[in-house]
C-alpha positions in Angstrom: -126.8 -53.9 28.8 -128.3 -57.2 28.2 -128.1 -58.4 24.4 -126.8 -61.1 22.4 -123.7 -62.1 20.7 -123.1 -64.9 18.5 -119.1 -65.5 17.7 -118.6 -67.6 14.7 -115.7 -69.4 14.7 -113.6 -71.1 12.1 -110.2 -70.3 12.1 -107.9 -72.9 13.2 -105.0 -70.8 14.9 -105.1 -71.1 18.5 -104.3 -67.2 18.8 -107.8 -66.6 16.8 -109.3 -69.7 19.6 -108.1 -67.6 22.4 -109.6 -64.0 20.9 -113.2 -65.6 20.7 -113.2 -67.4 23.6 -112.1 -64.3 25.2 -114.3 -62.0 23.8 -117.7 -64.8 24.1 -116.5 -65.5 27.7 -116.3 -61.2 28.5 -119.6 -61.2 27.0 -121.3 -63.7 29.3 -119.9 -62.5 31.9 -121.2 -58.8 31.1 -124.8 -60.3 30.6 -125.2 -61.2 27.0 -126.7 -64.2 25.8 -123.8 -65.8 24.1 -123.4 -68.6 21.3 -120.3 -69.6 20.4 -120.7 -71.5 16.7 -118.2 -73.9 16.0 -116.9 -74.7 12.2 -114.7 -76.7 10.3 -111.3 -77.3 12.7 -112.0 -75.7 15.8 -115.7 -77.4 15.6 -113.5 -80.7 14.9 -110.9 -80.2 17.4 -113.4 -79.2 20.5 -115.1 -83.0 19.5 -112.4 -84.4 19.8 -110.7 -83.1 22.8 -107.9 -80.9 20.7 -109.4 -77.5 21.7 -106.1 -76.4 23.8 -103.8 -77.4 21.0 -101.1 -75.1 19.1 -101.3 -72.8 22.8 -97.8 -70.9 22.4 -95.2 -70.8 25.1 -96.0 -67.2 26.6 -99.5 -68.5 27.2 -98.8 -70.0 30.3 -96.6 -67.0 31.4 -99.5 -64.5 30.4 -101.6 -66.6 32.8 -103.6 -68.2 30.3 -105.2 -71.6 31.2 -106.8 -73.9 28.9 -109.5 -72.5 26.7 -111.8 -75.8 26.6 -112.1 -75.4 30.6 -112.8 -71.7 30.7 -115.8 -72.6 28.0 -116.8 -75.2 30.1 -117.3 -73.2 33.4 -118.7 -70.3 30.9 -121.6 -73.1 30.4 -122.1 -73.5 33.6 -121.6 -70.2 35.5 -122.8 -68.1 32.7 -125.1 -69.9 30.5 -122.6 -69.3 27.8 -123.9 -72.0 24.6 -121.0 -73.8 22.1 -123.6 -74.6 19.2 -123.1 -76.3 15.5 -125.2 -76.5 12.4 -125.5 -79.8 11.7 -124.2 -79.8 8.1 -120.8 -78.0 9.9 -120.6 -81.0 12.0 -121.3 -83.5 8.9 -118.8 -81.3 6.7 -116.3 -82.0 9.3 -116.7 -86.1 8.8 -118.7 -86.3 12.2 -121.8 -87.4 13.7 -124.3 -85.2 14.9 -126.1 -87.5 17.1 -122.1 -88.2 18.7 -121.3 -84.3 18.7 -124.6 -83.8 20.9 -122.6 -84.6 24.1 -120.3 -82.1 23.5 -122.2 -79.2 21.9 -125.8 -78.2 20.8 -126.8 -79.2 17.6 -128.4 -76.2 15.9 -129.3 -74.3 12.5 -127.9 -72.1 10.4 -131.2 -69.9 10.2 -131.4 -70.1 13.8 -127.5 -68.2 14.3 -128.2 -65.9 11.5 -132.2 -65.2 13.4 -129.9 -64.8 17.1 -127.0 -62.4 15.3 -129.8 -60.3 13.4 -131.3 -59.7 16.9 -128.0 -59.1 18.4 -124.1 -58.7 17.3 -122.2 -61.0 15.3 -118.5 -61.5 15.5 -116.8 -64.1 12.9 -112.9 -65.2 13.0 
């Protein structure tokens, strides 16, 4: 099956991180088309380097590895895309022409056009 997913996430908890990078990551892999939408404190803490932070304990004894690595070789082994809206990325005091390096910068009418088409998962 070949679809799309787009996971919007804004929850801060790394246990929340973890289930949608999971879930985006088992999607790619599977074949979707995958956007991973950033907002508010996970948008500001993949910017600025903070993704893995608040990772419990057990996560390295469940064999857990760092969740900004696995997104990065999702982008490149499986096309998986970590997008914005640009007011997300202003709301959160930053600068979209900055985030760029990190992240597409995209719209909110062009998540909601990619879900309507697809699934849509938000945490």
């Amino acid at each position: 099956m070949s679809g799309s997913l787009v996971v919007f996430l804004r929850a801060a908890d790394w246990p929340t991180r973890w289930l949608a990078v999971s879930i985006a990551l088992t999607a790619a892999a599977h074949g979707e088309r995958v956007q991973l939408a950033l907002f508010g404190e996970p948008l500001a803490a993949w910017l600025g380097g903070r993704f893995d932070d608040g990772a419990p304990a057990a996560a390295a004894g469940a064999r857990v590895g760092s969740l900004a690595e696995m997104l990065e070789e999702g982008r490149a082994a499986l096309g998986l895309r970590i997008v914005a809206c640009d007011t997300a990325v202003r709301l959160a005091g930053l600068d979209p022409e900055a985030a760029r390096a990190r992240l597409e910068i995209g719209s909110l009418p062009a998540m909601y056009r990619e879900a309507r088409e697809g699934r849509l998962l938000t945490f």
